[in-house]
PDB file of N, CA, C and O in Angstrom:
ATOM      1  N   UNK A   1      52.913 -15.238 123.380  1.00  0.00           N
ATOM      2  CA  UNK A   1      51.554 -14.898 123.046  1.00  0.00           C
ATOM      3  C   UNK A   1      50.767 -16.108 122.561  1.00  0.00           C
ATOM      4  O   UNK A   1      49.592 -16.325 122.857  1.00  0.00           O
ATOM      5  N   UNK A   2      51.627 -16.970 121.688  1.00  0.00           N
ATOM      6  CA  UNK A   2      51.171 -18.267 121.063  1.00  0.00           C
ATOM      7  C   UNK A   2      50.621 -19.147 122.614  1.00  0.00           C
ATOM      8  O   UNK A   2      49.490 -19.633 122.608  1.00  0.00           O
ATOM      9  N   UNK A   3      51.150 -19.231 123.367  1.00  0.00           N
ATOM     10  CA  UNK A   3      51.344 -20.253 124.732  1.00  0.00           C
ATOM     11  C   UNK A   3      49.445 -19.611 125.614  1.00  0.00           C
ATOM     12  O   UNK A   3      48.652 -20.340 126.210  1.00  0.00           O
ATOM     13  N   UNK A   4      49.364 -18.725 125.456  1.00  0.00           N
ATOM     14  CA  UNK A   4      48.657 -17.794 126.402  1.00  0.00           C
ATOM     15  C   UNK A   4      47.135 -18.179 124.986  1.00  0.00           C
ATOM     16  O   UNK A   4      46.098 -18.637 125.466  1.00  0.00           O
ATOM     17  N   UNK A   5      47.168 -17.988 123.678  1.00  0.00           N
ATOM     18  CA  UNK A   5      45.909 -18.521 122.834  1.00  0.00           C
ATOM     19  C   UNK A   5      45.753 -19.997 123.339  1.00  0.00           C
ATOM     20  O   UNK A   5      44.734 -20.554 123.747  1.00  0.00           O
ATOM     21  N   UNK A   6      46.843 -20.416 123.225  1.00  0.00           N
ATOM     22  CA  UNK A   6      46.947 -22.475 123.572  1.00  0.00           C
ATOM     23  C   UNK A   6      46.185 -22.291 124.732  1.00  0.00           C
ATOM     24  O   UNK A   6      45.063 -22.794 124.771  1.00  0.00           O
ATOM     25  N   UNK A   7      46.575 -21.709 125.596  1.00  0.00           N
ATOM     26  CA  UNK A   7      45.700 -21.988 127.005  1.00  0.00           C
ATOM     27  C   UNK A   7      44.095 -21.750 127.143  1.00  0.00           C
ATOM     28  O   UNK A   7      43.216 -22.422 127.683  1.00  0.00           O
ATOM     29  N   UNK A   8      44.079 -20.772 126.579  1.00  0.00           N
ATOM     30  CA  UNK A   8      42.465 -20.221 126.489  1.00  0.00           C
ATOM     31  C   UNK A   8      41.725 -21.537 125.688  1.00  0.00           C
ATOM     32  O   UNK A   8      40.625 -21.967 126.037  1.00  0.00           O
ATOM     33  N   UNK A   9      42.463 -22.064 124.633  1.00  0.00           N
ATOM     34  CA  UNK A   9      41.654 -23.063 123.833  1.00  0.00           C
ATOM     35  C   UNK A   9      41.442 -23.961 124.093  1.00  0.00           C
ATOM     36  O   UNK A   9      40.489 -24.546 123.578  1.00  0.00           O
ATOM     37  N   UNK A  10      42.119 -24.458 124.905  1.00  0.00           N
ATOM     38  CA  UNK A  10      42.582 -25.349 126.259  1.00  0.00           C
ATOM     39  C   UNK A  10      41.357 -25.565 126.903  1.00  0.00           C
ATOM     40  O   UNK A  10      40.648 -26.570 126.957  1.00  0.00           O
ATOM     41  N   UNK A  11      41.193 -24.093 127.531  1.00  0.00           N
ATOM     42  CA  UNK A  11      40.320 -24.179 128.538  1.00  0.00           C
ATOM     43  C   UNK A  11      38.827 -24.107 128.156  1.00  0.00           C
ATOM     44  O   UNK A  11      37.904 -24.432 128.904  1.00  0.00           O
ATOM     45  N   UNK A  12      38.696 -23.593 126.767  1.00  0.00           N
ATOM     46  CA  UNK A  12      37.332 -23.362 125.957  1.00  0.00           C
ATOM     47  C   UNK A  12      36.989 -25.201 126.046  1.00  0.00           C
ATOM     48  O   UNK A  12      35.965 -25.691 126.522  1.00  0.00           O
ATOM     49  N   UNK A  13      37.946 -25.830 125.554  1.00  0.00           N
ATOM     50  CA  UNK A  13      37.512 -27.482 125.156  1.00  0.00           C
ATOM     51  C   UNK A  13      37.144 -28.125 126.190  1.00  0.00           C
ATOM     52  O   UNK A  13      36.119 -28.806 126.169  1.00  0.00           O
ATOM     53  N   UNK A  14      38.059 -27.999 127.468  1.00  0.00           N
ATOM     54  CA  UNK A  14      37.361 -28.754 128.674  1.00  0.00           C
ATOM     55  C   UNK A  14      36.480 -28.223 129.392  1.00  0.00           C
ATOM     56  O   UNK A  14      36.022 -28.872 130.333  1.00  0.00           O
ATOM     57  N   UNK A  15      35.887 -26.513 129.043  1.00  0.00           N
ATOM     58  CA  UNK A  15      34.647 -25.947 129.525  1.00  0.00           C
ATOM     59  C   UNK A  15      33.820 -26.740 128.942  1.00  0.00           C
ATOM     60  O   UNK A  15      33.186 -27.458 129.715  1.00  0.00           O
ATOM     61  N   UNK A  16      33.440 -26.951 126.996  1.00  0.00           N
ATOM     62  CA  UNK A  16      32.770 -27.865 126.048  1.00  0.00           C
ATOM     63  C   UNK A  16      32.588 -29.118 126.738  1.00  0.00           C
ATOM     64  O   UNK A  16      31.432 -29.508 126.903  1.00  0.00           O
ATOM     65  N   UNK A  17      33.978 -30.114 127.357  1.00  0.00           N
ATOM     66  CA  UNK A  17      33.715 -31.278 127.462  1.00  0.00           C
ATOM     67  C   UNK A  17      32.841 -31.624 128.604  1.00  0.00           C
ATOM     68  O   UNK A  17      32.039 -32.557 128.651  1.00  0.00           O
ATOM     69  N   UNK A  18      33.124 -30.674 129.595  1.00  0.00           N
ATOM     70  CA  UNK A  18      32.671 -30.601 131.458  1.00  0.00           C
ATOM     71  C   UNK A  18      30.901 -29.973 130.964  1.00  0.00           C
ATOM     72  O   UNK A  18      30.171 -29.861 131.949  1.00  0.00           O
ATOM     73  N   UNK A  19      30.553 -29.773 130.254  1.00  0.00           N
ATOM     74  CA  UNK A  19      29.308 -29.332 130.065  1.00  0.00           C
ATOM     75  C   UNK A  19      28.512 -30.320 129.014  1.00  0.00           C
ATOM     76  O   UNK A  19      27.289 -30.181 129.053  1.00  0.00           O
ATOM     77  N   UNK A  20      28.971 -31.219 128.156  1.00  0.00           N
ATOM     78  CA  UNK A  20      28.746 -32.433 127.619  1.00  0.00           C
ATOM     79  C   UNK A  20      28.400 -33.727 128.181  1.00  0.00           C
ATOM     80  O   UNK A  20      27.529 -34.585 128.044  1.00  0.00           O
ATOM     81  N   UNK A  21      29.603 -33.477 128.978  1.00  0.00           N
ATOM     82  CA  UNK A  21      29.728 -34.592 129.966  1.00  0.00           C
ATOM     83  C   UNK A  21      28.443 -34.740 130.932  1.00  0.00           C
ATOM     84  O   UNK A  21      27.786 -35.777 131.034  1.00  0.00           O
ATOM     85  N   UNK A  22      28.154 -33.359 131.725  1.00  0.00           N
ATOM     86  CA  UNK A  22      27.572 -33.108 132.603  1.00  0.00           C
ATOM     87  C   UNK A  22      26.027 -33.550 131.781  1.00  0.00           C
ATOM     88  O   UNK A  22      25.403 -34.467 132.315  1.00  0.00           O
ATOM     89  N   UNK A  23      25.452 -32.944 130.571  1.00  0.00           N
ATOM     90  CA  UNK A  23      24.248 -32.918 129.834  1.00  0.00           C
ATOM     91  C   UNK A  23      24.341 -34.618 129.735  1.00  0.00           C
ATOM     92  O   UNK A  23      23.383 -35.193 130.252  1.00  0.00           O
ATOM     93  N   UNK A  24      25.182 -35.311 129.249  1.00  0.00           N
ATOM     94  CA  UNK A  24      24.850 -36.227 128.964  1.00  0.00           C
ATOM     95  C   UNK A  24      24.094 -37.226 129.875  1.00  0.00           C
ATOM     96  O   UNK A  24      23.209 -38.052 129.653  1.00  0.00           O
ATOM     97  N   UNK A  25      24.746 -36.855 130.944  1.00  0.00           N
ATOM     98  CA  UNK A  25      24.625 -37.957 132.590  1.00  0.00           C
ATOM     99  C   UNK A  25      22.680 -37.124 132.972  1.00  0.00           C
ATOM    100  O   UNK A  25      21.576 -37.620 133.195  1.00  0.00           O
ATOM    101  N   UNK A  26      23.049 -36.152 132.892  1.00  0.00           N
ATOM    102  CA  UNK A  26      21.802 -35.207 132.888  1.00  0.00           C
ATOM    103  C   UNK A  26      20.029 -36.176 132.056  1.00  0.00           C
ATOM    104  O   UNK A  26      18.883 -36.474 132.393  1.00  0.00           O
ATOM    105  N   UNK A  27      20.895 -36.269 130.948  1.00  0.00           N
ATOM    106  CA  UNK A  27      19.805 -36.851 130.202  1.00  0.00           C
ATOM    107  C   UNK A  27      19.559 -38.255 130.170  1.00  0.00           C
ATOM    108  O   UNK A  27      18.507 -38.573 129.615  1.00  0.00           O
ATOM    109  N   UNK A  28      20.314 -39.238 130.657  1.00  0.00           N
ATOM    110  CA  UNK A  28      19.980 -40.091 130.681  1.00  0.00           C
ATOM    111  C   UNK A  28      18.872 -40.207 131.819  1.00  0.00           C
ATOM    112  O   UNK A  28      17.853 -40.801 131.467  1.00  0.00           O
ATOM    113  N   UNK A  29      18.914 -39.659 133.337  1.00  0.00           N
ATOM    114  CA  UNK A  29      18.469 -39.425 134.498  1.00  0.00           C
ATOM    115  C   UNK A  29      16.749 -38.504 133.986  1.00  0.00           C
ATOM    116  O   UNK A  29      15.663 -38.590 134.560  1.00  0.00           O
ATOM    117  N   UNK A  30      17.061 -37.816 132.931  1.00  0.00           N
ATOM    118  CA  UNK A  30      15.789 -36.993 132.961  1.00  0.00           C
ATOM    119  C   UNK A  30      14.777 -37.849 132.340  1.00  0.00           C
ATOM    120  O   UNK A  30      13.721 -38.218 132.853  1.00  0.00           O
ATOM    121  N   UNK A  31      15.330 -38.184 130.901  1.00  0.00           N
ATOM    122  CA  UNK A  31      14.718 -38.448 130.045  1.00  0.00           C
ATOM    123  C   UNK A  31      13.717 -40.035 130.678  1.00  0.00           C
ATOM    124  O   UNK A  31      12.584 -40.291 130.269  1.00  0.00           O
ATOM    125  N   UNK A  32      14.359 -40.764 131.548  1.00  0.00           N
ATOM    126  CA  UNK A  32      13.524 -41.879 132.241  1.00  0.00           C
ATOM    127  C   UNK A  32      12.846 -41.231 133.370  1.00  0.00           C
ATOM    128  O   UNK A  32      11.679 -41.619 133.322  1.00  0.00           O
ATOM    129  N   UNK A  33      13.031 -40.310 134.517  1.00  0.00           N
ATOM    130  CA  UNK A  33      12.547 -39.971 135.547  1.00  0.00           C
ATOM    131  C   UNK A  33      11.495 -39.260 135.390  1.00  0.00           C
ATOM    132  O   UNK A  33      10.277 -39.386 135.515  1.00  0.00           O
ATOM    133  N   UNK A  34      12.777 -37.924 134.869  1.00  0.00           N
ATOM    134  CA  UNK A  34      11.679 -36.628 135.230  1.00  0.00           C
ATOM    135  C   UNK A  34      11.251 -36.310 134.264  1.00  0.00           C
ATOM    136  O   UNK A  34      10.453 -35.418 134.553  1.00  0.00           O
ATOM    137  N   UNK A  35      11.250 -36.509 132.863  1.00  0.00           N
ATOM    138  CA  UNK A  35      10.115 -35.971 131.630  1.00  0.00           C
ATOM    139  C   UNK A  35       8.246 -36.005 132.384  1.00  0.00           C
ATOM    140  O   UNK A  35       7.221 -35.328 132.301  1.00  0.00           O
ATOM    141  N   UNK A  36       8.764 -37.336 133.132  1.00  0.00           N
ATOM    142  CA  UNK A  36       7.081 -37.651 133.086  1.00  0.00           C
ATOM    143  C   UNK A  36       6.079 -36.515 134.294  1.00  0.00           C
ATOM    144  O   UNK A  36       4.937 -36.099 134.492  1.00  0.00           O
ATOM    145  N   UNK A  37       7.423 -36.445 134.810  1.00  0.00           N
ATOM    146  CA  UNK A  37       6.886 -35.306 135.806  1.00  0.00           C
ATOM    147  C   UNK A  37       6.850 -34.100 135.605  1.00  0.00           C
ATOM    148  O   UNK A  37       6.128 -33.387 136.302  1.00  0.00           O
ATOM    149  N   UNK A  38       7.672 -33.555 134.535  1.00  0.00           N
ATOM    150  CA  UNK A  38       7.315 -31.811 133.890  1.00  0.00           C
ATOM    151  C   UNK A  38       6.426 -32.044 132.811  1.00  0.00           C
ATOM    152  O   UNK A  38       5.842 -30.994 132.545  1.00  0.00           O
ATOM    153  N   UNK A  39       5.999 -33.196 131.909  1.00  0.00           N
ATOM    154  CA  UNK A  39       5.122 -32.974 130.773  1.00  0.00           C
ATOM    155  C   UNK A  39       4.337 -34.434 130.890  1.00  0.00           C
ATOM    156  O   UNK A  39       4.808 -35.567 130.797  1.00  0.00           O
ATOM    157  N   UNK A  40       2.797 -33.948 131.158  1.00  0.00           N
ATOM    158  CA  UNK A  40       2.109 -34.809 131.391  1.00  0.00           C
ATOM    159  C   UNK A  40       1.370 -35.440 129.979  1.00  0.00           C
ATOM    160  O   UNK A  40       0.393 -36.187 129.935  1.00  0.00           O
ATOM    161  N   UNK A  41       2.230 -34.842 128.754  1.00  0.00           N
ATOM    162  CA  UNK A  41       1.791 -35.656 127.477  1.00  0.00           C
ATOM    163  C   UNK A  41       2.836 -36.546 127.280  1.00  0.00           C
ATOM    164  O   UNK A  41       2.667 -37.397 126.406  1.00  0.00           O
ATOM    165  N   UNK A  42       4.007 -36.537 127.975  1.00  0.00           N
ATOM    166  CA  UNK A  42       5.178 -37.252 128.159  1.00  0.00           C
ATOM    167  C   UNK A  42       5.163 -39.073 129.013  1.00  0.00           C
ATOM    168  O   UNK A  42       5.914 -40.027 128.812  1.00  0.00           O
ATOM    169  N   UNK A  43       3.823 -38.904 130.084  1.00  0.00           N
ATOM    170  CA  UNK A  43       3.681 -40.104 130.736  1.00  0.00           C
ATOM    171  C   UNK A  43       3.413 -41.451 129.889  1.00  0.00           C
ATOM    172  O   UNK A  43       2.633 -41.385 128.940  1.00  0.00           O
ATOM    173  N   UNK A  44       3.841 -42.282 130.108  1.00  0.00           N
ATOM    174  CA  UNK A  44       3.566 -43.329 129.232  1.00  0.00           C
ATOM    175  C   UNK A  44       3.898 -43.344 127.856  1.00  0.00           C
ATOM    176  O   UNK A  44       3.127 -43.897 127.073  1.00  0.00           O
ATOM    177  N   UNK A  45       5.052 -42.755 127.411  1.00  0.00           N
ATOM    178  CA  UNK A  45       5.507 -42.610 125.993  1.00  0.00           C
ATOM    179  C   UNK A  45       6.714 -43.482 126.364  1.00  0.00           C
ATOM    180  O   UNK A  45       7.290 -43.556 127.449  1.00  0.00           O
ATOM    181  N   UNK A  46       7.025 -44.281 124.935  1.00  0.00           N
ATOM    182  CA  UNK A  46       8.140 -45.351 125.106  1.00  0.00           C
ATOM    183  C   UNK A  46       9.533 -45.075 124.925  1.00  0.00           C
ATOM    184  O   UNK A  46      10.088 -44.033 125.274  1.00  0.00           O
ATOM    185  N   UNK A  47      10.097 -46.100 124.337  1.00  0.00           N
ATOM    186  CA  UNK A  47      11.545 -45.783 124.584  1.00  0.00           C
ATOM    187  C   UNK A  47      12.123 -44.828 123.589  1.00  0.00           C
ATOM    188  O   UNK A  47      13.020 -44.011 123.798  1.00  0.00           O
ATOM    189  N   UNK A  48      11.435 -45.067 122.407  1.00  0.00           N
ATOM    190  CA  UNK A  48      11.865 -44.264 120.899  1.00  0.00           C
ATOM    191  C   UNK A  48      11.858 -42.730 121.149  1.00  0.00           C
ATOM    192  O   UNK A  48      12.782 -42.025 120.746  1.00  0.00           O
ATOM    193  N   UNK A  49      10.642 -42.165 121.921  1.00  0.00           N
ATOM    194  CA  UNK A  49      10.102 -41.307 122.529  1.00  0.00           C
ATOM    195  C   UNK A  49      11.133 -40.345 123.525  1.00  0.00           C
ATOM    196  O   UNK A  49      11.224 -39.129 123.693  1.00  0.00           O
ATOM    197  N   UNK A  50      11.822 -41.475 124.067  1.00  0.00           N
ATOM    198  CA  UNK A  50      13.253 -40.640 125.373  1.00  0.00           C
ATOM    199  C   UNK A  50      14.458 -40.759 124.620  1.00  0.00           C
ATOM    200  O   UNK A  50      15.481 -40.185 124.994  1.00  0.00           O
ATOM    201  N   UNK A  51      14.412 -41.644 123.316  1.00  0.00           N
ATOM    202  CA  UNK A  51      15.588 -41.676 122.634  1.00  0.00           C
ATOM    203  C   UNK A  51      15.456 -40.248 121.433  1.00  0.00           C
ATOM    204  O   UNK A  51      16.384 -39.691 120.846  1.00  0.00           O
ATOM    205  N   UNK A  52      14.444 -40.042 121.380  1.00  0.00           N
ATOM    206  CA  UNK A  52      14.412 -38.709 120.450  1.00  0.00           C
ATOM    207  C   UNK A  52      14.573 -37.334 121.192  1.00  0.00           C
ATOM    208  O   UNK A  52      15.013 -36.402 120.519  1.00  0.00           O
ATOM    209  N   UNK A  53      14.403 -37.212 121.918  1.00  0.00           N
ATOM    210  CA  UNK A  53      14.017 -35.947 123.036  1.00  0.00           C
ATOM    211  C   UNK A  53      15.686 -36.283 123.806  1.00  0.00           C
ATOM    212  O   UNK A  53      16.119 -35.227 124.268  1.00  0.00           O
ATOM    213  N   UNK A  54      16.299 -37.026 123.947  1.00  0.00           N
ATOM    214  CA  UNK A  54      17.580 -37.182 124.874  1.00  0.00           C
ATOM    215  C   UNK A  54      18.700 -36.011 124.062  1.00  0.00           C
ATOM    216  O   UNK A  54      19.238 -35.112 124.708  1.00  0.00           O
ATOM    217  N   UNK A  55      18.878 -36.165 122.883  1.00  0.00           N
ATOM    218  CA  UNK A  55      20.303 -34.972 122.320  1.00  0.00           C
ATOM    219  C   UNK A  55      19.358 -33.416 122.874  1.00  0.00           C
ATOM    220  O   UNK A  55      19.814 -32.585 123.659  1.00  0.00           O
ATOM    221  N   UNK A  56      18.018 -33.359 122.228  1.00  0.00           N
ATOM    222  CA  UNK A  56      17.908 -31.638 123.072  1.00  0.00           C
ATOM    223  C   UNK A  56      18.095 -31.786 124.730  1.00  0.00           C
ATOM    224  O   UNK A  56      18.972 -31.252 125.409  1.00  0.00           O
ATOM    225  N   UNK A  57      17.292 -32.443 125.071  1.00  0.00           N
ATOM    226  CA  UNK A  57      17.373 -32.466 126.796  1.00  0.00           C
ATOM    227  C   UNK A  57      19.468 -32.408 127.129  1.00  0.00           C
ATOM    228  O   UNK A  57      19.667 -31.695 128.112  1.00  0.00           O
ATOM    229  N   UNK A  58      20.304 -32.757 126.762  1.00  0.00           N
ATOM    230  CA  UNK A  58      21.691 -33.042 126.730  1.00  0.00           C
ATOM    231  C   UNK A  58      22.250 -31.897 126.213  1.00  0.00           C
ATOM    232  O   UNK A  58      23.406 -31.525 126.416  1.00  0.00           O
ATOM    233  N   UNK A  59      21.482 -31.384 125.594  1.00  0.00           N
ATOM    234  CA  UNK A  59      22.028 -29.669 125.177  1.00  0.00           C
ATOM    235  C   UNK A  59      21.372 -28.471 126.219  1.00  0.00           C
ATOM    236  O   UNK A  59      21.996 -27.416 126.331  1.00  0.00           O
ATOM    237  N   UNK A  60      20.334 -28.634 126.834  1.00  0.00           N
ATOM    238  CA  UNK A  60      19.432 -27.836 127.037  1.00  0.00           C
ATOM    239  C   UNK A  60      19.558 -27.979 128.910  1.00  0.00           C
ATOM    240  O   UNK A  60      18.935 -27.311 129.735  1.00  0.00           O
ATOM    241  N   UNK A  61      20.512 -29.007 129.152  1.00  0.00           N
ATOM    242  CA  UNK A  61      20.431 -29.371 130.694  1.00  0.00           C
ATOM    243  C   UNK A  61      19.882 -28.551 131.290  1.00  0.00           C
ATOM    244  O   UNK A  61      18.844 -28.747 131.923  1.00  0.00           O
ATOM    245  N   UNK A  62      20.614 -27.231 131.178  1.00  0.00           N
ATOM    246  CA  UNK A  62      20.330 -25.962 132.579  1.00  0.00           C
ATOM    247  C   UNK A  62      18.762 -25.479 132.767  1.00  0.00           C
ATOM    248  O   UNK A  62      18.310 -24.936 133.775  1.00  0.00           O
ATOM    249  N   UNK A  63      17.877 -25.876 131.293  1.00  0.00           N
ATOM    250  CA  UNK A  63      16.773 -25.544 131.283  1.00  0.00           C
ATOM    251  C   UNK A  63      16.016 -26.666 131.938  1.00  0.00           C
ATOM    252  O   UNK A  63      15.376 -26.542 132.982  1.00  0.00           O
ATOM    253  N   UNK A  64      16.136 -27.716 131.274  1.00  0.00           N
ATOM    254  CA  UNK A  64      15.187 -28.858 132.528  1.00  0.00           C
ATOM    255  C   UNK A  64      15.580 -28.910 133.954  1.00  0.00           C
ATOM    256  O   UNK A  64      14.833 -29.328 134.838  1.00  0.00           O
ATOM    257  N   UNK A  65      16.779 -28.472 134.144  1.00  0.00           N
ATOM    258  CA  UNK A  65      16.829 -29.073 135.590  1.00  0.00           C
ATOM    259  C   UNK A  65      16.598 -27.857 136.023  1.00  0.00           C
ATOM    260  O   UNK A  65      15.551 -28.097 136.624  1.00  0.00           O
ATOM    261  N   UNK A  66      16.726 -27.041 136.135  1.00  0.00           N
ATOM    262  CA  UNK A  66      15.610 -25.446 136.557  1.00  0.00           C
ATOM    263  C   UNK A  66      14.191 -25.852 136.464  1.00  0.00           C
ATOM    264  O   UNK A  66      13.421 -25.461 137.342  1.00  0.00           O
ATOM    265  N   UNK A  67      13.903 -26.348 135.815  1.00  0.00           N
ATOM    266  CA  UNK A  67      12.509 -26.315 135.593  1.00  0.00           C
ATOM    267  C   UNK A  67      12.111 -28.084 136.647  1.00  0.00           C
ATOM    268  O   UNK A  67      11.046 -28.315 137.218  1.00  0.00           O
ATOM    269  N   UNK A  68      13.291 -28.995 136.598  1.00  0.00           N
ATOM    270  CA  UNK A  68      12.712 -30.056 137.701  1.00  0.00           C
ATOM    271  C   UNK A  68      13.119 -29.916 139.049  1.00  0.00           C
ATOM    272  O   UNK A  68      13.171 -30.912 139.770  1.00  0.00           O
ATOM    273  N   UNK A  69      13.437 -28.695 139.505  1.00  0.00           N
ATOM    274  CA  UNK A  69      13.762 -28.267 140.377  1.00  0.00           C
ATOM    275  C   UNK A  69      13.087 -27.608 141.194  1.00  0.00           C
ATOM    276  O   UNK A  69      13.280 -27.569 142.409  1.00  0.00           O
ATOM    277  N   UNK A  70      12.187 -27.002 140.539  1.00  0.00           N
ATOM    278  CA  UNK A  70      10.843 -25.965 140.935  1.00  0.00           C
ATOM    279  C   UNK A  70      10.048 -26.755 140.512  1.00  0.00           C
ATOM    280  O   UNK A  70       9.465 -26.171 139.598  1.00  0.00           O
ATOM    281  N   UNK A  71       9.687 -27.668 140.609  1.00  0.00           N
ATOM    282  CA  UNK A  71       8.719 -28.510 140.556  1.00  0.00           C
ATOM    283  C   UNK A  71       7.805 -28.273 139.413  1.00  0.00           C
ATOM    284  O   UNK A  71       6.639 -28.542 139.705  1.00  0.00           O
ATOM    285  N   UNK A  72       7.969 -27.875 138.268  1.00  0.00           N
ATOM    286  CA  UNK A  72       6.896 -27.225 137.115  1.00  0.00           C
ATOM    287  C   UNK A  72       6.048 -28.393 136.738  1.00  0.00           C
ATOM    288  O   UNK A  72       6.424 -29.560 136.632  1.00  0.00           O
ATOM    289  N   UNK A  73       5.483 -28.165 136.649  1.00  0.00           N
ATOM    290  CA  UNK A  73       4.124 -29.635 135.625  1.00  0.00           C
ATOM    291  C   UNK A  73       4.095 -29.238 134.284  1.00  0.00           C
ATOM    292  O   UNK A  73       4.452 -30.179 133.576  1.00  0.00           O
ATOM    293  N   UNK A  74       3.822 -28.248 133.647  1.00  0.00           N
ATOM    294  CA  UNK A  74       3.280 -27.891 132.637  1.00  0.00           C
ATOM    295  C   UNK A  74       4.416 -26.823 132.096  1.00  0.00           C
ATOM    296  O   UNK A  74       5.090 -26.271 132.966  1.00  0.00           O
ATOM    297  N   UNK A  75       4.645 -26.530 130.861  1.00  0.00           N
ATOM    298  CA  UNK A  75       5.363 -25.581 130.316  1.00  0.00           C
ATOM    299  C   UNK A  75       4.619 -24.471 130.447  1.00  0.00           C
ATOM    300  O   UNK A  75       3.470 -24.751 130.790  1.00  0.00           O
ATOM    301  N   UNK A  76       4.833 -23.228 130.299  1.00  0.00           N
ATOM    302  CA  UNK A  76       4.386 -22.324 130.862  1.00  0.00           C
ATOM    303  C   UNK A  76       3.829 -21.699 129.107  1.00  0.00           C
ATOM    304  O   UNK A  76       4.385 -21.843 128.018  1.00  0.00           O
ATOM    305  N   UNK A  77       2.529 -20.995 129.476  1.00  0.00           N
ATOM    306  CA  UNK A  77       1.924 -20.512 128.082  1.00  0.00           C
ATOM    307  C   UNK A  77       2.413 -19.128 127.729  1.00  0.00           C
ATOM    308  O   UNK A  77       2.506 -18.167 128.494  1.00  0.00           O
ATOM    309  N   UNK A  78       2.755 -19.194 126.252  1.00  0.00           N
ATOM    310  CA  UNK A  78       3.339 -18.177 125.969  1.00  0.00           C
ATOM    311  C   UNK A  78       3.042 -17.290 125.601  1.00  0.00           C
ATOM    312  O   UNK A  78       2.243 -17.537 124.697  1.00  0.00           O
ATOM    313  N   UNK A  79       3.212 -15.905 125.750  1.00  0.00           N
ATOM    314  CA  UNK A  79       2.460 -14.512 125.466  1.00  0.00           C
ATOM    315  C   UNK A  79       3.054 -13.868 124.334  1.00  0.00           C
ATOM    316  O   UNK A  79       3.814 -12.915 124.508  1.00  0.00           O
ATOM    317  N   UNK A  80       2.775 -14.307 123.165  1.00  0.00           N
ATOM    318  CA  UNK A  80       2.566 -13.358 122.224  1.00  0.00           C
ATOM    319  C   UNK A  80       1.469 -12.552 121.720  1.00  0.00           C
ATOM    320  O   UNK A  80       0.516 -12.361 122.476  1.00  0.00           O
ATOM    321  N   UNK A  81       1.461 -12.022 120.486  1.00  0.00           N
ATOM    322  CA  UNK A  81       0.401 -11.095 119.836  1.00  0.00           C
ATOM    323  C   UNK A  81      -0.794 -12.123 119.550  1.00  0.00           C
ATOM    324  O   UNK A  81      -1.976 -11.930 119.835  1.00  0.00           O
ATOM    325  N   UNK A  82      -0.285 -13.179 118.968  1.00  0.00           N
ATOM    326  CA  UNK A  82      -1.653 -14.268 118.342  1.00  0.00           C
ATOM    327  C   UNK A  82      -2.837 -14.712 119.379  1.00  0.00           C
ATOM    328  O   UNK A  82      -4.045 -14.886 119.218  1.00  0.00           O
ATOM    329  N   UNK A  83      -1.865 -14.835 120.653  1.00  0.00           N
ATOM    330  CA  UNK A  83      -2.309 -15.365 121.868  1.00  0.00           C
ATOM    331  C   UNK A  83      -3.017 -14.505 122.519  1.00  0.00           C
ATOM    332  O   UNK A  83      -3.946 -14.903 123.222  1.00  0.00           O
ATOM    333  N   UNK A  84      -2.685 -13.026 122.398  1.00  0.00           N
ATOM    334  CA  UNK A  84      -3.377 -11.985 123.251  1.00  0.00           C
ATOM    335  C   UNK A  84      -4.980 -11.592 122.237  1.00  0.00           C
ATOM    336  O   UNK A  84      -6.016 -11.062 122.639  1.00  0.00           O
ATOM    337  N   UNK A  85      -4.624 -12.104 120.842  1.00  0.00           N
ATOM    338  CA  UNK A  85      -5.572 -11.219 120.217  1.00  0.00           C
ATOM    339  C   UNK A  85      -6.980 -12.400 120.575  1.00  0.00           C
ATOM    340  O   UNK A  85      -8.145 -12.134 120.869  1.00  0.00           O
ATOM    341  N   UNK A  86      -6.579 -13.187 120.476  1.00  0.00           N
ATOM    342  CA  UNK A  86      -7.237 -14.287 120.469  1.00  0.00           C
ATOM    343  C   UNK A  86      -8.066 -14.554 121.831  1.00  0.00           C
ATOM    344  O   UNK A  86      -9.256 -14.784 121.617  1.00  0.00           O
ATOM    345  N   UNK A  87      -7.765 -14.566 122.882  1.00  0.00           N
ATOM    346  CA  UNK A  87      -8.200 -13.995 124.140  1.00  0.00           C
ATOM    347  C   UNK A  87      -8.866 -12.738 124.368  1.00  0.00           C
ATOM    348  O   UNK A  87      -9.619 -12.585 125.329  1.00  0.00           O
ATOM    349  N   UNK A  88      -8.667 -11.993 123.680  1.00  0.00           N
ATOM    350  CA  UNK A  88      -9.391 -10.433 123.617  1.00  0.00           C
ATOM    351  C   UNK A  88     -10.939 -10.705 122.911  1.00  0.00           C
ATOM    352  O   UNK A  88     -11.802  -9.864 123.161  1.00  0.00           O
ATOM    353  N   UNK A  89     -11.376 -12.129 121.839  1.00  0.00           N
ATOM    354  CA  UNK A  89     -12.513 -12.149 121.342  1.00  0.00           C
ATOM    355  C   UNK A  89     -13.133 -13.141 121.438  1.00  0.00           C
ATOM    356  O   UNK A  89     -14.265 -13.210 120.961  1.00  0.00           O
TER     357      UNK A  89
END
């Protein structure tokens, strides 16, 4: 039973590492390329700028590259209550 937990934990760590790994390579590639092309307050911001934004982008991979994939420009506006009331006057 001990052998069969070992394995699962096993496999939890190199799921962790294969998805680290992957974000990391991810962000180096985004954070110079494609920031400038999904966020146009992003163009012309320096290096400090891709060095701050690189650990979320490296966590968050599956969301930017969905989103530089479909070609998005702009983040999409969000619909809450503040937003609707506010539009209503």
């Amino acid at each position: 039973m001990a052998a069969r937990f070992d394995f699962v934990a096993a496999l939890l760590v190199y799921a962790l590492e294969a998805y680290s790994a992957a974000g990391l390579l991810f962000a180096v590639v985004f954070t110079f390329q494609g920031v400038d092309r999904l966020d146009s307050e992003a163009q012309g911001s320096g290096i400090g700028f891709r060095f701050l934004i690189a650990p979320g982008v490296a966590t968050l991979w599956p969301i930017f590259l969905s989103r530089w994939l479909r070609h998005s420009t702009e983040p999409p506006l969000e619909k809450n209550s503040h937003r609707l009331a506010a539009n209503k006057s």
